[in-house]
Structure formats: structure tokens, C-alpha cells
C-alpha positions as CSV (number, residue, x, y, z in Angstrom):
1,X,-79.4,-66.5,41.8
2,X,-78.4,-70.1,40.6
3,X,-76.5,-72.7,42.2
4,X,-72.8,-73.6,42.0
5,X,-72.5,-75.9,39.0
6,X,-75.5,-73.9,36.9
7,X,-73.8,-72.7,33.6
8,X,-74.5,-68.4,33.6
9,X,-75.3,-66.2,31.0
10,X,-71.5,-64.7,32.7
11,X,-70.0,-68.4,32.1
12,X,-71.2,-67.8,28.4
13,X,-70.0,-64.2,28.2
14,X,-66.6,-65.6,29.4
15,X,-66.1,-68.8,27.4
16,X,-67.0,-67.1,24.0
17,X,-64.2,-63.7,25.2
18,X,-61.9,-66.9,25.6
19,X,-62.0,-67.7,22.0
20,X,-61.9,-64.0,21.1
21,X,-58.7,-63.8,23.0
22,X,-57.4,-66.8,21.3
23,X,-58.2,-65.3,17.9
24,X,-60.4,-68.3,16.9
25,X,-63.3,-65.8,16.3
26,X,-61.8,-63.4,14.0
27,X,-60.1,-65.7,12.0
28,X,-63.7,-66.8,10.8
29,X,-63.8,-63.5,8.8
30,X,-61.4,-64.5,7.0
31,X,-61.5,-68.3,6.3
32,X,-64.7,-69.8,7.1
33,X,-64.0,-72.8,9.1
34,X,-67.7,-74.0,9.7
35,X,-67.3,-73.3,13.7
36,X,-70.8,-71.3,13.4
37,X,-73.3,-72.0,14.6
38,X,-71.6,-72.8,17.5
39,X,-72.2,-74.9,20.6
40,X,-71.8,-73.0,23.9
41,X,-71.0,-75.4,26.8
42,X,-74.1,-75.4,28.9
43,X,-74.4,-77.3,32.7
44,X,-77.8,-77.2,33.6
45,X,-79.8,-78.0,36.6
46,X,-80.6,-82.0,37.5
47,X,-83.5,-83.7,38.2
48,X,-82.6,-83.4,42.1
49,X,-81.6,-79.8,41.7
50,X,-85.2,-79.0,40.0
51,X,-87.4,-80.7,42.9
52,X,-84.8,-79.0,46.1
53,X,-84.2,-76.3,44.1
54,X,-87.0,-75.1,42.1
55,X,-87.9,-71.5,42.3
56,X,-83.7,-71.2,41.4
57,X,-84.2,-73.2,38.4
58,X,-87.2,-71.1,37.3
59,X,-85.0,-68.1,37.6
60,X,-82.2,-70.1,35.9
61,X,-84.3,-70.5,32.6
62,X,-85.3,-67.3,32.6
63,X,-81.7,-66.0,32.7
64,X,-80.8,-68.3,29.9
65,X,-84.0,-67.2,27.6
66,X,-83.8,-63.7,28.3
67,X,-79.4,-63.6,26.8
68,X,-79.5,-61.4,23.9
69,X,-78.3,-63.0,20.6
70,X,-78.2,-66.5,21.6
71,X,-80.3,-69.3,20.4
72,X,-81.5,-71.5,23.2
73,X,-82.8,-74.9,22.2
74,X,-84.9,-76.7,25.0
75,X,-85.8,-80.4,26.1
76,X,-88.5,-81.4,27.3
77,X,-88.6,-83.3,30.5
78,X,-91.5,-84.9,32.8
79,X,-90.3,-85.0,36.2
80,X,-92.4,-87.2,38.9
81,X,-93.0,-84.4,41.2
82,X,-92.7,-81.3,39.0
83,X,-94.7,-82.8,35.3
84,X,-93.7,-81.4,32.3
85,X,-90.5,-79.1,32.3
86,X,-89.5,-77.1,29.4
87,X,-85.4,-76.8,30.2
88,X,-82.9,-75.2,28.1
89,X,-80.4,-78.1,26.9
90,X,-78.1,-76.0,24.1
91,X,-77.0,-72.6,23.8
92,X,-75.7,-71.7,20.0
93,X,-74.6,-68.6,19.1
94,X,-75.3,-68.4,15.3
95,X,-72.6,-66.0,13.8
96,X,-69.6,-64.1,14.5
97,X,-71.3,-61.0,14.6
98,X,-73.5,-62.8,17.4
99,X,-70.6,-63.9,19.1
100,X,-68.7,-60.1,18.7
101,X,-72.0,-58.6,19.9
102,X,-71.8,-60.6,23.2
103,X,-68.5,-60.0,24.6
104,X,-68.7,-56.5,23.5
105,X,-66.3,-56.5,20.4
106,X,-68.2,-55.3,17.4
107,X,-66.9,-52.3,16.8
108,X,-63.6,-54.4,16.8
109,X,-64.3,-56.9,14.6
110,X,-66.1,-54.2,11.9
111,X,-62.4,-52.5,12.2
112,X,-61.0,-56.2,11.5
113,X,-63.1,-56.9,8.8
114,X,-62.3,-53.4,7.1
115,X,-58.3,-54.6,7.4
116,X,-59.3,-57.7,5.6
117,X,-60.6,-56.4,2.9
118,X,-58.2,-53.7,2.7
119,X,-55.2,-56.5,2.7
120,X,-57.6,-58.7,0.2
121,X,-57.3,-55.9,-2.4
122,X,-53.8,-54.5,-1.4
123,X,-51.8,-57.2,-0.8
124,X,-53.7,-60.4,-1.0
125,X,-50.3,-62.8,-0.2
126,X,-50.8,-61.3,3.4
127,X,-54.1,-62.2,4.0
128,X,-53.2,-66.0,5.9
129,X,-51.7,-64.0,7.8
130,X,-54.6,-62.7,9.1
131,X,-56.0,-66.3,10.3
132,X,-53.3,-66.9,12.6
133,X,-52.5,-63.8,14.3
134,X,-55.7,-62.0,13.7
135,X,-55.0,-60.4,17.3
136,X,-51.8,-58.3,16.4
137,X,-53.2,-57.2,13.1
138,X,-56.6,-55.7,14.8
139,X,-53.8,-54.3,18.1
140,X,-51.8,-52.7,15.2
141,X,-54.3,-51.7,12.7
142,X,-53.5,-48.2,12.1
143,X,-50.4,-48.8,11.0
144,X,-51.6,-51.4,8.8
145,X,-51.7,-49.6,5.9
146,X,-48.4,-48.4,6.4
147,X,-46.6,-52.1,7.4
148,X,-48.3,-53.5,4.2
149,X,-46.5,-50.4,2.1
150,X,-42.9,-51.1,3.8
151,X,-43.4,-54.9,2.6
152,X,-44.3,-53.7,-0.9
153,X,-40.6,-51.3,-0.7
154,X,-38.8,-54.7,0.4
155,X,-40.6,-56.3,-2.3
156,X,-39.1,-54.3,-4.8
157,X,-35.8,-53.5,-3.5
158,X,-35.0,-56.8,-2.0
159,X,-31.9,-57.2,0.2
160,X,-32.1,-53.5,0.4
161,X,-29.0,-53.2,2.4
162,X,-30.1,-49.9,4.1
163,X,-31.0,-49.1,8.1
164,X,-34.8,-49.3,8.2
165,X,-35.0,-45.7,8.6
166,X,-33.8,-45.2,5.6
167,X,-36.9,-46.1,3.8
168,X,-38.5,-43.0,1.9
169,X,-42.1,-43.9,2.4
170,X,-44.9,-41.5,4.7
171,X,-45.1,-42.4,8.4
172,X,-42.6,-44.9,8.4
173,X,-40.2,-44.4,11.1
174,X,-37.7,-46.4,13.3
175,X,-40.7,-46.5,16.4
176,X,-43.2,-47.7,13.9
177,X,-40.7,-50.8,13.2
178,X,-39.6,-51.2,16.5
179,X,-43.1,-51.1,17.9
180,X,-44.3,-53.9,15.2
181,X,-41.1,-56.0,14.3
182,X,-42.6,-59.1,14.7
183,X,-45.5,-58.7,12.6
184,X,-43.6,-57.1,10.6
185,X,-41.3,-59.9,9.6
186,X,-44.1,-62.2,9.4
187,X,-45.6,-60.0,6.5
188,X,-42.3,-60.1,4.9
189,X,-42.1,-63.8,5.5
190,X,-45.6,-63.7,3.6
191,X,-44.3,-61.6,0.5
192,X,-41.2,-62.5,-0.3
193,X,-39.5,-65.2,-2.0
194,X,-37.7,-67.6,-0.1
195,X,-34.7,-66.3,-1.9
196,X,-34.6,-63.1,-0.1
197,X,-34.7,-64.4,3.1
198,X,-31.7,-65.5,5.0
199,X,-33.3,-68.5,7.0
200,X,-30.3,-68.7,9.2
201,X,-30.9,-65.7,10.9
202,X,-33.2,-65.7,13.9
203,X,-37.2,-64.4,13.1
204,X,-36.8,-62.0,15.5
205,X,-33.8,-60.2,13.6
206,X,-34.6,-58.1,11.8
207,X,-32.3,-57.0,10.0
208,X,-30.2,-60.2,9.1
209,X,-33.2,-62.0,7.9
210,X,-34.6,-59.1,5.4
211,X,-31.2,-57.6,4.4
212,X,-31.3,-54.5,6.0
213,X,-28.2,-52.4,7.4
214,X,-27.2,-53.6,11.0
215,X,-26.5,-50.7,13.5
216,X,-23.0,-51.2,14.4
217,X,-22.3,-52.8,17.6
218,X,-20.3,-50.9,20.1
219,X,-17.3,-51.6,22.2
220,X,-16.6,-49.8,25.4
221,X,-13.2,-50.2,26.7
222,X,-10.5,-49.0,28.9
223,X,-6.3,-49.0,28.5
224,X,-4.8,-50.5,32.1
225,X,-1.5,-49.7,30.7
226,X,-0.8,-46.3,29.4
227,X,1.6,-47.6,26.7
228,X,-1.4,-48.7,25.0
229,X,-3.3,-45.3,24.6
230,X,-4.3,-44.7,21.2
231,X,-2.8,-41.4,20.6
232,X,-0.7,-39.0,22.5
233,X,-3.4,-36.7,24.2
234,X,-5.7,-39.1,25.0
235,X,-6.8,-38.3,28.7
236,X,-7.6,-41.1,30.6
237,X,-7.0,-43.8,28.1
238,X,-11.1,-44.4,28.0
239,X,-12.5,-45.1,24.2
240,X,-15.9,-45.9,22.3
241,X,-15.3,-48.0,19.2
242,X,-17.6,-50.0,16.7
243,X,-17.1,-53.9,16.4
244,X,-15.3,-53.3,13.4
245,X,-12.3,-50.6,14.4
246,X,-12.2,-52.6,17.8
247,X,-11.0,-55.3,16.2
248,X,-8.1,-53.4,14.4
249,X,-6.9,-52.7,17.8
250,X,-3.4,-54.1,17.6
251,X,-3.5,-57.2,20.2
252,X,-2.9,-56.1,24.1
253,X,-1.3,-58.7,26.0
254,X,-4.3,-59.6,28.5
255,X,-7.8,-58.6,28.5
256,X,-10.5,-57.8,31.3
257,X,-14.2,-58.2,30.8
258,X,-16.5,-56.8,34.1
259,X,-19.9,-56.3,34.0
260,X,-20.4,-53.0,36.6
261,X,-19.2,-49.6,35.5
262,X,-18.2,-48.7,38.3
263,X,-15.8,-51.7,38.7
264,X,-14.5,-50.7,35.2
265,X,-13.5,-47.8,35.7
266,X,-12.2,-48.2,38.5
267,X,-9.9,-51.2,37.7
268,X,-6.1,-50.0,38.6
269,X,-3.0,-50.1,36.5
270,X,-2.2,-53.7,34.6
271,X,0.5,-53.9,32.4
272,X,-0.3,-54.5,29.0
273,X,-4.3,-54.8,29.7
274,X,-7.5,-53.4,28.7
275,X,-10.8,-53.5,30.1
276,X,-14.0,-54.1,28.1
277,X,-17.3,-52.7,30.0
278,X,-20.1,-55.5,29.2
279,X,-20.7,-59.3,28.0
280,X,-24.1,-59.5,29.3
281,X,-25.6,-57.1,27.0
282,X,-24.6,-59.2,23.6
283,X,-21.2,-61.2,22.8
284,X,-21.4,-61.4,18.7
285,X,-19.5,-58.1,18.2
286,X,-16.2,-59.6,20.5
287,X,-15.8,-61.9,18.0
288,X,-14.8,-59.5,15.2
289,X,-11.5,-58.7,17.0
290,X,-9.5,-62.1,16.2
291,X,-7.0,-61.4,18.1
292,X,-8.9,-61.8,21.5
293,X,-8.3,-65.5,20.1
294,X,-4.6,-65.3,20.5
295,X,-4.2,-63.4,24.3
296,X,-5.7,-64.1,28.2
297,X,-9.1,-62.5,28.6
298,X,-10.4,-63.1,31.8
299,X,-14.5,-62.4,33.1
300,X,-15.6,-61.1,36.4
301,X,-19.5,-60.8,36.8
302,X,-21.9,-61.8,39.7
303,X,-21.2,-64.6,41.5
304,X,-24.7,-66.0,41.1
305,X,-26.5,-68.1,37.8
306,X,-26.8,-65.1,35.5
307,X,-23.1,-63.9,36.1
308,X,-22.4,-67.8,35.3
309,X,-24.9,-68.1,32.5
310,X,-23.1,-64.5,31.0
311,X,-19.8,-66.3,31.1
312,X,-20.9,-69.4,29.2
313,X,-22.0,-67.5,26.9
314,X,-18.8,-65.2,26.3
315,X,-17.4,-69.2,26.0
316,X,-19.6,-69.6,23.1
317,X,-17.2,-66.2,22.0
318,X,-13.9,-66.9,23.7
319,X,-13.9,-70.3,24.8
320,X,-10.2,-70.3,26.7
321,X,-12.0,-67.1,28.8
322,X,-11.2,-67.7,32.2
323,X,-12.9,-66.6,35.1
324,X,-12.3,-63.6,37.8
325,X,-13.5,-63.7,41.4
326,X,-16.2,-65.9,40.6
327,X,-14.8,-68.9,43.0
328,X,-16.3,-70.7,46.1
329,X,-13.8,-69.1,48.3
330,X,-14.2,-65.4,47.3
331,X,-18.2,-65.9,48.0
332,X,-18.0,-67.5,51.4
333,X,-15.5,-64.8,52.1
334,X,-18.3,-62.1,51.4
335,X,-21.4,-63.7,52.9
336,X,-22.3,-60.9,55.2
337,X,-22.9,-59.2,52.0
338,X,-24.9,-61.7,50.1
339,X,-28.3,-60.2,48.5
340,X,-31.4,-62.2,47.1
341,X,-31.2,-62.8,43.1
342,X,-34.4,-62.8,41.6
343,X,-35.6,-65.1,39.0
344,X,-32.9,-67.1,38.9
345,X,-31.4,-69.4,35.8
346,X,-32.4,-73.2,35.8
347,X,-30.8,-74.6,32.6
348,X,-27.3,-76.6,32.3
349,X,-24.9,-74.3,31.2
350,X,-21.9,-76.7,29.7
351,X,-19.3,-74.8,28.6
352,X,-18.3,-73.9,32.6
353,X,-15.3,-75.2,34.1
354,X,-15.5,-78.3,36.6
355,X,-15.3,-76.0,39.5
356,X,-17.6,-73.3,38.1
357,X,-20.1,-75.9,37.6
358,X,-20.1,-77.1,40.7
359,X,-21.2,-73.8,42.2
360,X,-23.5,-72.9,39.8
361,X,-25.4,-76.2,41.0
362,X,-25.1,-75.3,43.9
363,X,-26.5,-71.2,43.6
364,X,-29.7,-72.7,41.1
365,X,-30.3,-75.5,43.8
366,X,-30.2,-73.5,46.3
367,X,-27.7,-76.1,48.5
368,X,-25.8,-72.3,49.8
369,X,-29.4,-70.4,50.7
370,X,-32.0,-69.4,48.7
371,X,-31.2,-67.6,45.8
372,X,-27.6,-66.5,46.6
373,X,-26.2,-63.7,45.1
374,X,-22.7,-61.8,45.2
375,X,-22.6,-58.8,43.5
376,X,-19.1,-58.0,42.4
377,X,-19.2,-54.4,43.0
378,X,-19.5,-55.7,47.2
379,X,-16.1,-57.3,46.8
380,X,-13.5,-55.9,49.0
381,X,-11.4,-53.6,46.5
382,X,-7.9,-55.0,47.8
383,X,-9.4,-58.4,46.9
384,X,-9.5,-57.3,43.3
385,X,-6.3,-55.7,43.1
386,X,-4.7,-59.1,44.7
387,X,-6.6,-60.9,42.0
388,X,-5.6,-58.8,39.0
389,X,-1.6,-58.3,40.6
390,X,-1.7,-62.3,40.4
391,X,-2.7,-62.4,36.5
392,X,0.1,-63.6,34.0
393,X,0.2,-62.2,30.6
């Protein structure tokens, strides 16, 4: 109906949902930031467009004239071949409800204004909150109620030193945390006092920042040497241990960190070893065991930029870590079995060793192929028992 360039009652529709989306809308509920009435972008037709194009510019205005809760201001224009031409020249939508009713959100923003006033009366510190991240409060506004009692608990039994589930309040449950614990800590940021907040721990945790109970971290490892089983009937040498009894282990000579299970338990006979299942899934809880400190521990991951990435990270850990299989020569060896890594790492990783650097350049610049990747569970098993055979305590 209009041509290219002609601003749509759809163009309207779609610049005010941008500004729902962005949460600039319902953050007028609650602060009042004199953003209404307010100025839709409008492109209309040009003097060249209304004589080529006329009957379309008559249907143009009538579009604009006939959008529901809009107010449409005109000009008045004489054009040499046309005469006097009443155009539209602004579009302003006077209020939010106005602005709610045209991209379809009013029932949304009534439930939005009910959690303001609820919060208002409940727990009125929270209510900023509201203004800058009026999206997640509306996406998570039947729990609401229940997120602002769980801040009003931590309020009064700060530092609570408890797992979250351990809250005795109605409906709250480890899901409902899980599901919000962002907004969650920013209500908590909201009510309590600076002193019951350990800023050094990360927003996103939980648990560190508010003082609740951390779920102990878990350590899966094998004995390669059956000296070093832990008691007498033990099977297979194959344990589960928190953090905290790992690191009362007494020290083994030499230590082997894999990422595949199936590597791990498959890993032969090494004297005085043990094998640890995982790095990749969180390093922190390693270094409770000091003694990893004081013995060899070698890595063997991918050889591609996460496997690299995983052991600078374990360096962050266990910076004399050393690395397994993860060498130039041992990928060329395996290129027939080289698969595609997806969405690989970009960033600098500095705590690799000259040689590992060098091929992690290579892998992220792609100067081997495109996206190279060598799983380690493809490597050639009497490869990996040459490599562990040539290990030294």
C-alpha cells in the first residue's frame, strides 16, 4: 500500500515493542521520567512522492489517522500541482497505557503495576530495582511475592550459613532459586547492608556473596597403584570424595588429570599415581589438597583451544602442571582422525608453555585447517601407555 521509505502504522507497532523489550516502557510506572507523550519516529511521503505517487499517499494518511491510540499532529502543505495538503508530520503516543495498548501488552503491564505496588508496600528498598530490570521482575512475577519473603529471611538472619534449601518459608525451594538467582541476588544486593555482603565473590555466586552453605565440591578419582587403595577391600581402587577429605589423602607420588571417562578408567597400572576424572568442569576444589603443590600432576584434554584453555586454567590451580599428549607431534600423528571443534576459543591464554602456545595459535588461527580438533579418546591406546610408562615420579 505505501512505498518503501513511508513510515507504517507496522514501523510504529515495532519501534514502540523495541522499547518494551528494552524495559524503557515499564520503568515509567515506576519512576516517571517525562518520556510521555512521546515522539514516534515518522518518514513521510515528499513533495515528489505526493505528485507520482498520489492515490498511495492518500491511502498513506488514512493508515496513519485511522492507528488506534495515537495522536497524529498534521502540517499543512500547498503543493504546486496538488493545493492544499493536510499531511500527518508527528505521531505521539500520549501514555504508557497508550503505548501497552499498541503492542499488545496491557494485560502485562496491569500485572507490572500490581508488583509495584505490592513491592511499594512490602519491601519499598526493592523498588529501583524495578526501573532497571523491569523485564525479569514481570517474567518472574509469580514468585515475586515469594523472592521478596526469602530477602526479608536473609534480612534477618544475615550470613545465614545454611544451603538455601534450608530456608523454612512456603514455596521456597531449591528450583525456585535456581530458576531466579540472578534476580535474586540483586534483591539481596537491594536489602542488605553492605556489611553482609562479601563483595569479593562473583554476583553470580550465590552462595559466597550472601553467606549461605556451599554444596561441597566433589572429587572423582582413581588409584593407578594398588598400594594406594584406601582400605583393604576396596574393589577396583575407584573413590568419590568431597574437596575437603580429598585433600587429606596422604600425598601419592604423581598425579593424572583426563578429561574423558572413558580414558579414566581405562588408564593402566602407574606406580604410585592416581587419576582425577575432570578439570574442565571447575578447578577451585583441587586447590584444597596442598599437597598436589608438592608432587607431578600431569593434564591430558583435547588437543584443540578448549582442551588448552582447561589447562591454563588448572595453571591458575597447579601452576608447575604439565601437559599429556597435547604436543604438535601426537596431533599430526592422528590427522586422519581430526573432527571439527565448534565455537572455538579466541582469547590469549598466558599461563601455557612456549610450545603449547604456539599450537594453540596455531588451532584458534586456523594456520593447521579450520577448527582442528583431536579428541583424546581417538588417540591410539599404545600411545598412551608409552606416554604414561615414560613419566618420572
Amino acid at each position: 500500500m505505501t512505498a518503501p521509505g513511508w513510515s507504517t502504522p507496522g514501523d510504529i507497532r515495532a519501534w514502540l515493542a523495541r522499547r518494551w523489550e528494552r524495559g524503557r516502557l515499564l520503568a515509567t510506572v515506576v519512576q516517571p521520567d517525562g518520556q510521555f507523550p512521546l515522539r514516534v519516529p515518522l518518514k513521510v511521503p515528499s513533495s515528489a512522492d505526493l505528485a507520482s505517487r498520489f492515490d498511495e499517499a492518500r491511502a498513506w494518511v488514512a493508515a496513519i489517522r485511522a492507528m488506534p491510540r495515537v495522536r497524529v499532529e498534521t502540517r499543512r502543505i500547498n503543493h504546486r500541482q496538488l493545493g492544499a495538503q493536510e499531511l500527518p508530520a508527528q505521531v505521539w503516543v500520549d501514555t504508557v497505557d497508550d503505548a501497552a495498548a499498541i503492542v499488545g501488552q496491557t494485560r502485562e503491564l496491569a500485572r507490572f503495576r500490581e508488583l509495584a505496588a505490592f513491592t511499594a508496600d512490602r519491601l519499598p528498598a526493592v523498588t529501583p530495582l524495578l526501573t532497571r530490570r523491569p523485564l525479569e521482575v514481570l517474567d518472574a512475577a509469580d514468585d515475586w511475592p515469594t523472592l521478596l519473603a526469602v530477602a526479608e529471611w536473609v534480612r534477618d538472619h544475615p550470613r545465614p550459613g545454611v544451603y538455601v534449601r534450608q530456608i523454612d518459608l512456603p514455596d521456597v525451594h531449591t528450583k525456585l532459586v535456581e530458576q531466579h538467582r540472578n534476580l535474586l541476588a540483586a534483591v539481596l544486593e537491594a536489602v542488605l547492608p553492605t556489611e553482609h555482603v562479601d563483595t569479593t565473590a562473583r554476583r553470580g555466586d550465590l552462595e559466597r556473596r550472601f553467606g549461605f552453605r556451599l554444596k561441597p565440591r566433589l572429587v572423582r578419582f582413581r588409584v593407578l597403584d594398588e598400594r594406594l587403595r584406601l582400605t583393604s577391600f576396596d574393589a577396583d581402587g575407584h573413590y568419590l570424595l568431597t574437596a575437603a577429605d580429598f585433600a587429606r589423602l596422604p600425598p601419592p607420588d604423581r598425579v593424572v588429570i583426563t578429561e574423558n571417562e572413558i580414558n579414566f578408567l581405562a588408564l593402566p597400572p602407574l606406580g604410585g599415581a592416581i587419576a582425577i576424572f575432570g578439570a574442565g568442569s571447575g578447578l577451585e576444589h583441587l586447590a584444597e589438597a596442598a599437597w598436589l603443590a608438592r608432587c607431578p600432576v600431569y593434564y591430558w584434554g583435547d588437543i584443540d583451544t578448549h582442551g588448552f584453555w582447561i589447562l591454563d586454567q588448572l595453571r591458575a590451580v597447579v601452576p608447575h602442571a604439565e601437559s599429556l599428549l597435547m604436543d604438535r607431534a601426537t596431533l599430526m600423528d592422528h590427522q586422519a582422525l581430526w573432527v571439527h571443534e565448534h565455537s572455538p576459543i579466541r582469547r590469549d591464554l598466558n599461563r601455557l608453555a612456549s610450545a603449547e602456545r604456539d599450537l594453540y595459535d596455531d588451532l584458534r588461527d586456523n594456520r593447521i585447517g579450520p577448527n582442528v580438533r583431536l579428541e583424546q579418546e581417538r588417540i591410539r591406546f599404545g600411545v598412551v601407555r608409552r606416554a604414561l610408562a615414560a613419566l618420572t615420579p
